[in-house]
Structure formats: structure tokens, C-alpha cells
C-alpha positions, -999 to +999 in steps of 0.1 A: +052+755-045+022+728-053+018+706-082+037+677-100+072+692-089+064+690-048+048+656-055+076+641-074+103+658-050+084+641-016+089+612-036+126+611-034+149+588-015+172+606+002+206+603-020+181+610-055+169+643-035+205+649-027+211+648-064+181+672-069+193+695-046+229+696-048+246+732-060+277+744-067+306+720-071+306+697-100+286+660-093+287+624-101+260+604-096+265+569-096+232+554-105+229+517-110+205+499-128+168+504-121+177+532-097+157+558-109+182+582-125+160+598-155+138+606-128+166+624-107+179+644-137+140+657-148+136+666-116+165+685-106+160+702-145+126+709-133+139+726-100+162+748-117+134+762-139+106+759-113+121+770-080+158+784-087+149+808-120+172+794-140+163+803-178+152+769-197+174+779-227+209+782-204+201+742-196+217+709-216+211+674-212+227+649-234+225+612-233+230+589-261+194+575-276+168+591-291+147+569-269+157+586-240+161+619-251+123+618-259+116+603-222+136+628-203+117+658-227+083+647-219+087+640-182+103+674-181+075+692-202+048+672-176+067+686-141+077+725-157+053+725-184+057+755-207+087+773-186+105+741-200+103+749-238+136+759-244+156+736-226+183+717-249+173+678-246+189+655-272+218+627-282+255+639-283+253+631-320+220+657-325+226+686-303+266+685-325+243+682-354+223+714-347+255+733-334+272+725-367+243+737-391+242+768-371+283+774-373+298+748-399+302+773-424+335+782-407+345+739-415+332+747-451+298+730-444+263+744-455+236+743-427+219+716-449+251+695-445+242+652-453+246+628-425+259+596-440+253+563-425+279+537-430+270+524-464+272+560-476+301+566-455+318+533-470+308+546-506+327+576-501+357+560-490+358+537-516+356+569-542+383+581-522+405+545-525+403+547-563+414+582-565+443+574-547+444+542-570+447+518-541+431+491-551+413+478-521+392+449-518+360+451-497+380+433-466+413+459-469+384+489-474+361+481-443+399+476-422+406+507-430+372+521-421+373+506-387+413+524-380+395+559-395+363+560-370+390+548-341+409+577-348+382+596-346+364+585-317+394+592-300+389+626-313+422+626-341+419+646-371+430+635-400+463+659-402+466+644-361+464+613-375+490+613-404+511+629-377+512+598-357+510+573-382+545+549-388+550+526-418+537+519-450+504+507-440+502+536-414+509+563-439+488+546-465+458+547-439+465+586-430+464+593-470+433+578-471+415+594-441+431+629-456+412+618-493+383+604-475+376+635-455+379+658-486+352+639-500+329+641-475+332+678-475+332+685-512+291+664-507+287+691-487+285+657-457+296+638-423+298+609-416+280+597-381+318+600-360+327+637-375+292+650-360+316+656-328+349+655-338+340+683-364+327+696-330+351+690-312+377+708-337+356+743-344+350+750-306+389+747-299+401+766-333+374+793-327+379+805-290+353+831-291+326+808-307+334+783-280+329+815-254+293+822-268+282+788-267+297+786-231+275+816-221+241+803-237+246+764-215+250+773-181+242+742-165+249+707-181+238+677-178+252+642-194+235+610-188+250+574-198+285+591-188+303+552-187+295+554-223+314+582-234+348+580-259+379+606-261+361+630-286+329+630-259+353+639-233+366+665-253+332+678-259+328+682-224+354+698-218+349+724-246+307+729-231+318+733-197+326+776-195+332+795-164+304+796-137+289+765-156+275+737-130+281+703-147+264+672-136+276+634-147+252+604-144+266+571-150+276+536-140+313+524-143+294+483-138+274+491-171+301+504-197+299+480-228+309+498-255+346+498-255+345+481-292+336+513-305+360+537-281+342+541-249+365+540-218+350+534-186+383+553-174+365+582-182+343+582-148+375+589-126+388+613-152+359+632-146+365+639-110+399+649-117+393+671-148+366+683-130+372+685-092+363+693-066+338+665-074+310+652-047+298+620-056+262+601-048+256+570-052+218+561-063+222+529-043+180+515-041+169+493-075+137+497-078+134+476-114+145+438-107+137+414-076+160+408-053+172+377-064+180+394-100+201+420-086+219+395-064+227+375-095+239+404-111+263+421-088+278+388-071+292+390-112+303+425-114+314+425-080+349+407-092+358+436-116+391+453-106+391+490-094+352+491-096+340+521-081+327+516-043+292+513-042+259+499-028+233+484-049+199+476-028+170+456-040+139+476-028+117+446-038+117+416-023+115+384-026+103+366-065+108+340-083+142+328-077+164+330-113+162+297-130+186+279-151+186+258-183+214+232-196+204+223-234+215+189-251+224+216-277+211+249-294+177+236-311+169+219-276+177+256-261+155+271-289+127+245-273+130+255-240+133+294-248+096+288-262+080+273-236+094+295-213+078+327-230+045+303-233+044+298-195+047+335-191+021+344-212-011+318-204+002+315-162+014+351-156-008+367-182+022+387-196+021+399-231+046+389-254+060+420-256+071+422-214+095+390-225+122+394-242+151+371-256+184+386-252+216+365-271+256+377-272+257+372-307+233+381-335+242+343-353+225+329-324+191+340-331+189+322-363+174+286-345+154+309-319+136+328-343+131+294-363+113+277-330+095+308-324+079+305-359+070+267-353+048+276-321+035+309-338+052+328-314+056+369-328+085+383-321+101+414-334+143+419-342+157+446-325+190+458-340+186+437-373+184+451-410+166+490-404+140+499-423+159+529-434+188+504-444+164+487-472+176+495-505+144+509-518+142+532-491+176+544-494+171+555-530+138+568-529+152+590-501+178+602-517+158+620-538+151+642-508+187+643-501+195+659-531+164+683-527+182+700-495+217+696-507+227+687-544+264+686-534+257+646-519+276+629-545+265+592-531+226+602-536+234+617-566+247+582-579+221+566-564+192+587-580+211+584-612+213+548-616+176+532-604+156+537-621+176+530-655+180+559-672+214+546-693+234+565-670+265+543-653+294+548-631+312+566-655+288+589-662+280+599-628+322+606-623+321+625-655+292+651-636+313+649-605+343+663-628+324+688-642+309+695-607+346+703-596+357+725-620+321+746-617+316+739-576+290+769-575+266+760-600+237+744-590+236+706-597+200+713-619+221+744-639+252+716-641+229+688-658+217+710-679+255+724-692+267+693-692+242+683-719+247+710-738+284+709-738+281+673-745+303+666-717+292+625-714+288+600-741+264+603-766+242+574-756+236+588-719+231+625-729+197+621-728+194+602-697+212+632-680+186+657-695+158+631-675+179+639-644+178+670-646+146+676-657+134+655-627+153+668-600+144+706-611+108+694-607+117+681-567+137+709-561+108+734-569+082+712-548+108+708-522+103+746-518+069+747-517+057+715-503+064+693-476+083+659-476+057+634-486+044+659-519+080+662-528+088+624-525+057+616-541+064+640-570+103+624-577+083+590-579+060+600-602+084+616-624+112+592-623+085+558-626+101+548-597+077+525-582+069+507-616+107+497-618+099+480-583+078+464-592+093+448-614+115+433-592+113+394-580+103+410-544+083+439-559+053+437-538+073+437-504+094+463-515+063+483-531+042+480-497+080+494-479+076+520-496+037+530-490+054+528-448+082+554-457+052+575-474+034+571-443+059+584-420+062+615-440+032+624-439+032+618-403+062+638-400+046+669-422+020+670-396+048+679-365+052+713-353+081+715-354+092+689-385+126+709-395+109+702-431+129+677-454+162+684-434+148+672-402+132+640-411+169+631-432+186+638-396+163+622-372+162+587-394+202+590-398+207+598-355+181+565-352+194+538-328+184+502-328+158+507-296+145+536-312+122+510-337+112+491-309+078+490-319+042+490-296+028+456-315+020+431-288+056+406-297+086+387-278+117+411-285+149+393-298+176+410-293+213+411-282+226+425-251+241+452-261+209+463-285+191+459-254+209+484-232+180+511-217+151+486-222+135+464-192+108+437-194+087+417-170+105+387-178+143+378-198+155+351-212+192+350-217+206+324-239+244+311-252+260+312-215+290+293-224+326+298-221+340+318-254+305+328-263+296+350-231+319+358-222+333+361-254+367+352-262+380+378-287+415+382-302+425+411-280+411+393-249+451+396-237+441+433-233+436+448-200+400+456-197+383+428-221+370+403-195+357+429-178+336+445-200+323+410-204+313+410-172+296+439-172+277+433-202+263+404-186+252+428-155+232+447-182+221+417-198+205+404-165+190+436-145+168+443-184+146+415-162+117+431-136+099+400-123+121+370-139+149+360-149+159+324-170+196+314-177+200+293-207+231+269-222+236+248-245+267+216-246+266+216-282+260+246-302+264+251-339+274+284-353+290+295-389+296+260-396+307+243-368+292+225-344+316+223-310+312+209-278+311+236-251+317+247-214+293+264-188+298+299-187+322+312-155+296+336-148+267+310-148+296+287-123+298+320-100+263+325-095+255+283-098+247+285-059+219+313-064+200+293-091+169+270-091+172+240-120+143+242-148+128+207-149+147+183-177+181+200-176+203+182-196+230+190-164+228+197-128+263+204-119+284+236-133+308+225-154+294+197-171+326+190-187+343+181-159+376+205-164+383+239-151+366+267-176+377+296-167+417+295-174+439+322-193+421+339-221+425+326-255+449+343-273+428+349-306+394+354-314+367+323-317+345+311-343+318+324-321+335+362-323+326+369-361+293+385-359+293+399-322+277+431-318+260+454-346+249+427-373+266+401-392+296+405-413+288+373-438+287+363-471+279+337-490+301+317-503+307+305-541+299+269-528+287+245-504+247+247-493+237+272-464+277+278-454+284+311-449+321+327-439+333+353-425+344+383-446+379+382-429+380+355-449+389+327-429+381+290-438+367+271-408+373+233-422+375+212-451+340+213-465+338+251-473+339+241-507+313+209-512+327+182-531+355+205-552+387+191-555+418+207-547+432+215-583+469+230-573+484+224-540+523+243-543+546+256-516+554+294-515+584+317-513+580+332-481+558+359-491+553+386-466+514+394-455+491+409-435+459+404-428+431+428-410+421+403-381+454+383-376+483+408-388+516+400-400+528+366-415+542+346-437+523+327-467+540+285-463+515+270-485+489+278-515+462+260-528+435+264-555+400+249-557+371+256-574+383+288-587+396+297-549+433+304-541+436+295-509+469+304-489+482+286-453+498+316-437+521+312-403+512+343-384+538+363-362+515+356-330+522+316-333+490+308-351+484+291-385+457+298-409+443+292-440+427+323-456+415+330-491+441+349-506+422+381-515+419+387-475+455+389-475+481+424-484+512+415-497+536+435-477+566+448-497+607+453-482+597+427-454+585+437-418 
């Protein structure tokens, strides 16, 4: 057979057209960086349609970004064309998505079901707190948020959960997950974990559900596998039916995502769940230089039980990688500049085929502040969405509750901006009324409620606007598309004039002529899914997906950066405790290592170049500390050409040995690692900012307040969500702030704010 399919299969090394052609037993393909595995798995999809009859719709790949779920569909769509239509291409969280609309009825979820993002997701949980009348603060709340996505990543239910749980704070948790997943349900919602866990749970409670989905997916594909957590396994496991051929890809050196429950460990699971297993190892990298990759692996190389294989530069030669050693962080915001300034007027690169990459977001503060200075452009990848923006948020939720008036969080959110007298305690007295009536309409319950004069007198006739309102966007919601319907709950609700009257009005004004934009847009699509589609595809969004086409340097952190490759990288902050970072549970098995991989990601995003960048003093959150080379940058020193005006040539500049036992807690530099930074400002002091753990670097947090009260304690009993168990030895007060010196059971001492702190009752 001719066309793009012979052409792209004569194009094959031999172990990617072993891949291809491979039948029968279940496979792992080991593929590298830069070693050509999307084309592999397109291919071999392409085959199966093309040349082996397989039906497009018995076919399912799943990988984990929308970015390269929209890759793999159109190079599959240009190689099979229109036999490819009904092949299944999407995220784990999306194709879960679609199978519960089409069966969630059975978990006591409507096919219009919400998707809440973390804020919504926090809301709820909060509702749920104060109905159990716990009393958490924002720091015991988003603890308890963090143990309840664990659990669930590692695929436990709440009822699993509470089985396992031990203690007060244990059984406290479980209550909570119980009350918190009741809630979600009653809005008629998930949250972004139960997409698979709720999975997960109907495929194994409903055997012959799980058998007709196994008949419909007869050959699977899963992309990313390093990636995957306990729940994804489970998946798996639950897809995979008789006769099914299965096919991993993945890469046991680029799994950085154990934070939020991947296990590399689930590579060599795979071959034993799944055996007899052949393995191939996509061993040619066709993306970065030789001198790159050798960077790279002579790093990763030193993990423990790394899987054996080869990874081959196919180009030679390059620029050899270059290194950097900053007087301190503004000098390594200097160089950064001129390095992306060389690239663009010498190699004629476009801003936008450089990119920035830094371990922590708090280190892009001083980049992006040089970058401005030269009138560099640069776009943040992984900062503050668009969809995140608070205007945004609320005008969408009118479209939220156009497709599902059971989500209690838009409800409140519609309710309350604009003004329309209604407060909190209005919205819970609807909700009330909403539970003893749960199948009346929410425009039918508005309108009862007013009539029975269920809320005060003084909002009654704000509730008669809400109702009024939303009966209007429900009835264009049926008629119309998304933009008309947004367009007519603006109109109706004055929404934009109460943004504009805002200090930022204009900004937030011009936000909102974007979000019109993309519905429109979106209207246009084929195949939109209406209302209910654009709500999921902006929920499912990952940080690369808004990696836009405008010609600017992308700043970024390494892990936001994972699936992206440039011409040329700059990676910055390689000092000890910062990269790798030194965390608190750095005594764990497995935390070095993933820090080691993350830098193998970090350096093959680079095609052409490659720049290593540190700093001996660096100031973050307060502090400004001396530092240490990085071991990676000492392991690699011998590989790597000196930058002209280094502030050091030799590797470590501090004369002692850097790379000792791992610190036993987690560093100043730890607070705002990976997805966005957990700060707030605090009551006093100029530009300081600490962490919402509460912990008080040094003495001038609070600017020129004096300690009013300094007593010693009774040996009150605490915990704390970062540093556990302890006992309180000293309290102080200052400027309003009870502070409280606790002696932790790990050997530490700190001084905490005292709200960060849970009084632990009966002793341990």
C-alpha cells in the first residue's frame, strides 16, 4: 500500500518499526527523550486501521496532555485519513470524563456532571468543614485537601479510606472526605482526582459494564506510562479485557511527578501484571546534540535500578553546553538576558525557540524583572490561567449553572457579583430548601422560595433577580450557543458595568471580550459538545496547553515544561537544595532520584543549546544565603565550556563537599516548588511574603513592631501540617501576631504563627 503510511513506515529505525510491527504479546517501549515515540504510536495506530483492518473505534490511546492528545489525532488523521475517525484519542482525565457522562448515572451523576478545579474543589470542602463544625483554618483545610487527593490518587475511596485511617486526626480526615464527597455529588460534580477514581470504582462494582467497555477497546495504547499513579494502574487494569493487545510507552529516566502520586515502580509492575512482556528500547535521540544528551544521561545514569538502556545521539557534534557562575541572582538574571540576546541577533532564533526553565516558580521573579529592562517578551507558562481570573470564573459560572443548576459553588458565585443583596446566608438558606425539594428545578426553587418567603425580607427580591435571570440563560442555553447565552446573562445581570467599576476594570473588562472570543470560536467547532464541552475542555487544560504562538522567550519551570523542546535552554538556580531540591521527606527512598531525573528532563527540552546557570548568593522569600554548586553541575563539570566572566571556574566554589546526607527537613527554597506559589502577604514589613505553613524565617517579619508579650508555655501538645507533632516551649505576641516556638518530635525547633498550629488533645 502507497501513500503517507509506506513513506512514514520506510522511515523507521529498526527498533521504532519493531514497535510498529509487533503483535500479540503485551509491549513496553522504552522511548527516551527526543526518540521519536508519538511518531511510533501514530504509526503503528495507522497500521492497524490501514493494513491489519482493525475497526478505528475498538482503538484507545491515552496520554496525559491535551497538547499531545491533539498531536497524536492530527498526525493520525494525516497517515489514515477518514478510516481514523473513530479512534478514541484523549487524556486519562477526558476519555474517564466521557465514560462517566455516558454511565455515571449508576454513581448518582447526571451526564452534565461539573468538573471542579481546585478553588471550586477547595470551596466545597470548606462547606463540608462547617457542616461538620470543624473549624478549620485555610492552612488545616488545604492539609486536609492534599491527604484526600493522596488517597485518591492512590485509588482509595472514601469508605477505603476511613477504613484505614488511625487516630484522631486520621478519623477526623476520613469524616471529612465522607462529607466532602457527599457534596460534590449532591452539585451534581467531581473534582479533577474523582474523574478516575469514580472510574475506577463503577468498572469494578459493575462487572458487566466493565465487559462492554472491554469489547468496544480492543487495542490500547498509553503514552507517558512513567507518569502514571495507583488509580491509573487500576484503570489499566479494568480497560485491558480478554483478546485486548495493550501497548506501554514510557521512560522510567523521566518520571517527575511523584509529588502528586506517580510511581515510577509502575514500569516493572507492568511487565509483571501484564507478562509475558517484550520490551524495545527506542534507543536513537534525534532532538538534542550530542553533547546535550551526554550531559544528561552521565546524570541519570547514577539512579539505582534504572532500567537498562541505550540512549544514542543521532546528531553530532554542536555547541558544547556552557556554564554560568553568578555573583548572585540579579547578576544571573543579567547573564540569562544576554544569553537569549546572542541567540536571537547571531543565530537568528526567535524568541520563542528559547526558553528559561527554573526549579521553583519564586525564581522567576528577578528574571522576568531583567527581561523587562532589555524589552525582552516573554510569556509564563504554568502561572495564574486565564480561566483562574476571577472575572472569568464568575462570568462562566453562569454557563455552569445553564447545563447543571445542582453546582452549588457557581450558584454562590452567580449570586453574589454582581450585588444583588444576596449573602452567604442566603445562598445556604436556597441550598436548604434545595435539599428538602432535590427535584425541582433551581429556576422553579427561586421562584418558591420567594413565594414562601423562605429568606429574609431584605434579599427576597434579590432572589426573584436570580431567578428571573437564570430562567432567561437557561432558555437561550437551549436555543443558542455558548457565546449568545454568556452574552445574554451579562446583559441581564449588568455584569460588565459592575467590572468596571472595579480599580482594574478595564483589564478585567478587555479579559472578558478574550473569554467572549473563544466562545465564539468554540461555537464555530464541529464538533463543540455545546456549553458542556467548552466547561470540560477549559477544566482538563494543562499548563502547556496555553503555550501561545506569539513570537516570546517562555519562562517556565521544569516540570511545566515537560513535552516542550526549543532550539536553545537556559536552565537557571543549579545549586545544592534548590536543584536538587532538598525537601522534608528527602530521607525517603526515591526523592534524590526523582531530582535527578527532573534535571534529565530539564536539559534534553534543549535541540541546538544548552546554558547552565548558578548563582553564590541568591535571595528567595526573604533570605538571602550563600550557596553551593549543584552535584549535578560537579558531575558533569568535566563536559562543560566556561561562559566568559564567570564569577567561578572550579565546581564547588565553596571549597567543601556538597553533596552529603540529605537534609532532614525541607528548605526555604522548598515553599513554592512546583504548581504556583503558596504565599501571602503578610500584615507587616514591605515586599515580605511567608509561607502559608506559616513559618517565620527571621526576626524582621514584622518591621519595627515590638514584641509585646514574651511568656513560657505549659507543654501544649501540637501539630502542624509541614513539621508534625510537638510541643509548644515558648509564646510570643507582636503586632497583633501570637507567635509560638515549638520543639518538634523530629529534633527541630520552630517558630510558627500560632494559627498554623492544631492543638492536639489526650497527648500523642
Amino acid at each position: 500500500m502507497g501513500g503517507p503510511l509506506t513513506a512514514h513506515l520506510g522511515g523507521l529505525n529498526d527498533n521504532q518499526r519493531a514497535a510498529v510491527e509487533h503483535r500479540g504479546e503485551s509491549l513496553l517501549i522504552l522511548a527516551g527523550a527526543g526518540s521519536g515515540k508519538t511518531r511510533v504510536i501514530t504509526t503503528r495506530i495507522a497500521k492497524l486501521i490501514l493494513e491489519d483492518g482493525v475497526a478505528s473505534g475498538s482503538i484507545l490511546a491515552v496520554t496525559f496532555t491535551n497538547k499531545a492528545a491533539a498531536e497524536m489525532r492530527e498526525r493520525v488523521h494525516q497517515l489514515a485519513g477518514a478510516r481514523a475517525a473513530g479512534v478514541t484519542i484523549g487524556t486519562f482525565h477526558a476519555v474517564c470524563a466521557r465514560l462517566l457522562r455516558q454511565y455515571g448515572g449508576r454513581l448518582g451523576l447526571t451526564p452534565r456532571f461539573a468538573i471542579y478545579d481546585e478553588e471550586d474543589a477547595m470551596s466545597m470542602l470548606r462547606r463540608a468543614a462547617e457542616k461538620l463544625q470543624l473549624g478549620y483554618d485555610s492552612g488545616a483545610l488545604k492539609a486536609a485537601f492534599g491527604a484526600i487527593q493522596t488517597a485518591k490518587h492512590q485509588g482509595a475511596t472514601a469508605r477505603a479510606f476511613s477504613d484505614e485511617s488511625r487516630g484522631r486526626l486520621g478519623e477526623e480526615t476520613a469524616s471529612l472526605y465522607e462529607a466532602y464527597q457527599r457534596e460534590l455529588i449532591g452539585s451534581n460534580a467531581c473534582d479533577f482526582a474523582d474523574l478516575i477514581l469514580q472510574t475506577v470504582t463503577l468498572l469494578r462494582e459493575a462487572p458487566e459494564l466493565r465487559a462492554e467497555v472491554n469489547r468496544r477497546w480492543q487495542h490500547l495504547l498509553v503514552d507517558e506510562f512513567q507518569d502514571t499513579d495507583g488509580v491509573q494502574f487500576a484503570l489499566l487494569e479494568m480497560l485491558v479485557g480478554p483478546g485486548c493487545e495493550v501497548v506501554v510507552v514510557g521512560d522510567d529516566d523521566q518520571s517527575i511527578y511523584g509529588w502528586r502520586g506517580a510511581t515510577v515502580a509502575n514500569v516493572r509492575r507492568y511487565t509483571e501484571v501484564f507478562a509475558p512482556v517484550r520490551i524495545v528500547n527506542l534507543a536513537e535521540n534525534y532532538r538534542s546534540t550530542r553533547d546535550i544528551l551526554r550531559v544528561a544521561t552521565s546524570v541519570v545514569e547514577r539512579l539505582p535500578e534504572r532500567m537498562e538502556k541505550q540512549s544514542i545521539a543521532v546528531r553530532a557534534g554542536g555547541t558544547p553546553v556552557r556554564c554560568f557562575v553568578a555573583v548572585d541572582d540579579r547578576d544571573e538574571a543579567e547573564r540569562i538576558c544576554r544569553v537569549l540576546e546572542g541567540w536571537h541577533a547571531t543565530r537568528g532564533w526567535r524568541w520563542r525557540d528559547c526558553a528559561v526553565l527554573c526549579r521553583t516558580n519564586g525564581q522567576m521573579r528577578v528574571v522576568e524583572e531583567a527581561l523587562r529592562r532589555r524589552g525582552v517578551d516573554y510569556a509564563l507558562v504554568g502561572g495564574t490561567s486565564f480561566f483562574e481570573r476571577a472575572e472569568i470564573k464568575d462570568a462562566m459560572a453562569w454557563l455552569r449553572l445553564s447545563v447543571n443548576d445542582r453546582d452549588t459553588v457557581a450558584l454562590a458565585r452567580v449570586a453574589t457579583f454582581p450585588s444583588k443583596g444576596i449573602g452567604a446566608t442566603t445562598v445556604r438558606a436556597i441550598e436548604q430548601w434545595r435539599l428538602a425539594h432535590a427535584k425541582v428545578p433551581l429556576t422553579e426553587a427561586l421562584s418558591r422560595i420567594v413565594s414562601e418567603k423562605a429568606v429574609t425580607k431584605r434579599a427576597l427580591e434579590g432572589v426573584a433577580s436570580l431567578g428571573r435571570i437564570l430562567e432567561e440563560v437557561v432558555q437561550m442555553a437551549q436555543s443558542a450557543g455558548a457565546a449568545a447565552t454568556l452574552e445574554q446573562a451579562l446583559a441581564a445581570s449588568q455584569f460588565e458595568e459592575a467590572l468596571a467599576e472595579k480599580e482594574d476594570g478595564e483589564e478585567r473588562c478587555r479579559n472578558l471580550d478574550d473569554l467572549r472570543a473563544m466562545l465564539r470560536e468554540h461555537d464555530a467547532l464541529a464538533e463543540s459538545g455545546g456549553i458542556a464541552g467548552f466547561l470540560e475542555r477549559t477544566v482538563l487544560r494543562q499548563a502547556s496547553d496555553g503555550l501561545s504562538s506569539d513570537d516570546k522567550v517562555v519562562l517556565t519551570t521544569v516540570h511545566a515544561a515537560k513535552g516542550l523542546e526549543f532550539l536553545g535552554v537556559v536552565v537557571a538556580g543549579l545549586e545544592e537544595g534548590l536543584f536538587p531540591m532538598r525537601r522534608r521527606d528527602a530521607a525517603e527512598a526515591g526523592a534524590d532520584d526523582e531530582e535527578r531525573r527532573l534535571f534529565y528532563v530539564a536539559v534534553t527540552r534543549a535541540q541546538d543549546e544548552l546554558v547552565l546557570l548558578a548563582a553564590m548568593r541568591r535571595r528567595l522569600h526573604g533570605q538571602t544565603r550563600e550557596t553551593n554548586a549543584s552535584p549535578f553541575l560537579i558531575e558533569v563539570s568535566e563536559q562543560l565550556s566556561w561562559l566568559e566572566g564567570s564569577a567561578s571556574r572550579s565546581l564547588p566554589w565553596r571549597g567543601r563537599d556538597p553533596i552529603g546526607p540529605p537534609l532532614d527537613r525541607r528548605s526555604s527554597f522548598d515553599f513554592d516548588q512546583r504548581s504556583g506559589d503558596d504565599w501571602v502577604e503578610p500584615s507587616h514589613g514591605v515586599g515580605r511574603k511567608v509561607p502559608e505553613e506559616g513559618i517565620i524565617f527571621d526576626d524582621d517579619y514584622v518591621a519595627n513592631a515590638p514584641v509585646t508579650k514574651v511568656t513560657a508555655v505549659a507543654a501544649q501538645r501540637v501539630r502542624h501540617a509541614l513539621f508534625g507533632d510537638g510541643t509548644v516551649v515558648q509564646s510570643e505576641q507582636s503586632a497583633g501576631k501570637t507567635r509560638q516556638t515549638v520543639a518538634f518530635d523530629s529534633g527541630e525547633r520552630r517558630t510558627v504563627l500560632a494559627n498554623y498550629l492544631q492543638p492536639l488533645r489526650g497527648g500523642r
